[in-house]
N, C-alpha and C positions, 0 to 999 in steps of 0.2 A: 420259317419254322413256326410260328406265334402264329402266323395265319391256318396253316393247315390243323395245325391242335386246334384252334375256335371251329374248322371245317368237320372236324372228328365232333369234339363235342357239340356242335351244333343238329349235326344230323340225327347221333345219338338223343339229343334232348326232341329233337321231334319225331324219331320212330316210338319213343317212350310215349309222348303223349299221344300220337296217330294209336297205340295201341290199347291205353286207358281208353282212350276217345268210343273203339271198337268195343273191347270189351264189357265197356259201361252200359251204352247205348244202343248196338247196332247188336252184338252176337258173341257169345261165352261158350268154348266147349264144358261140355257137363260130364264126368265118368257114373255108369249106371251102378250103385254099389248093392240095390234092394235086390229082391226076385217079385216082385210084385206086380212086373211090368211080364214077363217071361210071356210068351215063347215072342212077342211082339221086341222087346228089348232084356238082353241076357248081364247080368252080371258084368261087368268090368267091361263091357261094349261104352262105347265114350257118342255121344251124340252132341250135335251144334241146336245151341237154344238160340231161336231169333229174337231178339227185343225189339227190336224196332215197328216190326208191319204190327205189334199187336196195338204200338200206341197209334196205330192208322186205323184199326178195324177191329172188331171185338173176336172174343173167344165164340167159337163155336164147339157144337157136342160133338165128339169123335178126337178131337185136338187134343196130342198130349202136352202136358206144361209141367212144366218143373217148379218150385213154390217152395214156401218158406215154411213147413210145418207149423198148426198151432204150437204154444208155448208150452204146453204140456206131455207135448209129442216129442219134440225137437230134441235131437241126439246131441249127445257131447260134444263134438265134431262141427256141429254146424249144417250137416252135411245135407240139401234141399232133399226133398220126396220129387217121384217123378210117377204121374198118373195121367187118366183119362177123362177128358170131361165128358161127364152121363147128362147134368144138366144146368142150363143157362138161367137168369132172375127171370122168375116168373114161374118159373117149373113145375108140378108137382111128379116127383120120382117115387115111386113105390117098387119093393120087392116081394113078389108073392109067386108062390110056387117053382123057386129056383128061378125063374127069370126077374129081368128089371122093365121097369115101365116106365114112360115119360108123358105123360099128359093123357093116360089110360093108354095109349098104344105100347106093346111089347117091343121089345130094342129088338133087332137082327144082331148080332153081336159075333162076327168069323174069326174075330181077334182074341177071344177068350179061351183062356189056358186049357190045351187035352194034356194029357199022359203022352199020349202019340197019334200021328198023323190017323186021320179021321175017325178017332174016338169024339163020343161026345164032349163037351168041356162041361167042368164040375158045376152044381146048380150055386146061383150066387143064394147067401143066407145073408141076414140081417138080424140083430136084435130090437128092430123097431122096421115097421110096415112102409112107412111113408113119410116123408122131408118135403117141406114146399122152399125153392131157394128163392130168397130175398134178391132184391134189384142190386148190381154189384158183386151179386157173388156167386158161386159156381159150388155144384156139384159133384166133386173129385172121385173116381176108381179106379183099383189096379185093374190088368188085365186078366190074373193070375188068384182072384177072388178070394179061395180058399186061404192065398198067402199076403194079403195086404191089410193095411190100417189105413185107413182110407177115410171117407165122409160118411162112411154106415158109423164109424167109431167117432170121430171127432166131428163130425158136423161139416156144412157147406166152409166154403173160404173166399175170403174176401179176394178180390183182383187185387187188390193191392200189394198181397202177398205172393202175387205170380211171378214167378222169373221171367219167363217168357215159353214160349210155341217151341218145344223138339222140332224139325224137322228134318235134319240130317245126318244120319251115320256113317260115321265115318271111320270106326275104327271096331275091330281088324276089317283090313281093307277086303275080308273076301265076302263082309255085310252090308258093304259100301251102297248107300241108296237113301234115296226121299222115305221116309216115313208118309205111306198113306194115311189119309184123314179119310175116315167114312162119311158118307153124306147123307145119312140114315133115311132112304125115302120114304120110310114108311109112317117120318114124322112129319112129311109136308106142310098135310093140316094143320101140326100145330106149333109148328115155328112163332115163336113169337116175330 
């Protein structure tokens, strides 16, 4: 009887920590609670944040990442922001004429929010021209421009502050799929 209870509670004590272990380290599901992300991720759609491969490899532009609001931003709740990186340390991003730019070249941008299927997407605005991001930190946007607070409002963010890489939706299951990353080739040149 005293064997099988130590079998319970032993397995029980390591599904618990197999699951800290994941959660911490390896992958957190995330519920999308903004519209900032729209039409690319919707409202109460739940997506898998990887942690892991990003302590293997850096962020690249196109990656969405989930992060920890500056302090002046951050909601009641706690609750992370989920956006797009525009640009990597070393950058210079500017906004002029409704589009965005990264090292003087214009972004290709299929993922930014229409009204409906092949309207144009609304022109992105800024109340400042241009942001050079510092080494370490990244340049954050919604996809949904018109409706996010993003790095045009609060400024680049530190990595330190990234949760980790979106990369799988998974909920409701009839959105089930890899979140594409664009590989923007129109910035080859100037990849750092």
């Amino acid at each position: 009887m005293f064997g099988c209870l130590f079998e319970i509670v032993e397995t029980l004590v390591l599904t618990l920590i197999i699951f800290l272990v994941i959660q911490n380290f390896v992958a957190q599901p995330y519920k999308v609670q903004q519209q900032s992300m729209e039409h690319t991720l919707e409202p109460d759609q739940y997506v898998l944040v990887d942690k892991l491969t990003p302590r293997l490899d850096t962020y690249k532009r196109g990656d969405i990442v989930v992060f920890t609001p500056p302090e002046q931003w951050a909601q009641e709740d706690g609750t992370p922001f989920i956006k797009r990186v525009i640009g990597v340390g070393g950058d210079k991003v500017e906004v002029k004429d409704g589009e965005v730019f990264v090292n003087g070249t214009a972004l290709v941008e299929p993922y930014l929010f229409a009204d409906a299927p092949g309207d144009p997407p609304e022109p992105t605005i800024a109340s400042q021209e241009s942001w050079m991001v510092p080494a370490g930190e990244l340049f954050l946007m919604g996809d949904h421009r018109a409706n996010s607070a993003d790095s045009r409002s609060f400024g680049t963010v530190p990595i330190s502050h990234i949760i980790g890489r979106a990369w799988l939706r998974y909920w409701p299951v009839n959105v089930f799929g890899i979140l594409p990353t664009p590989t923007h080739p129109e910035l080859t040149t100037s990849i750092p």
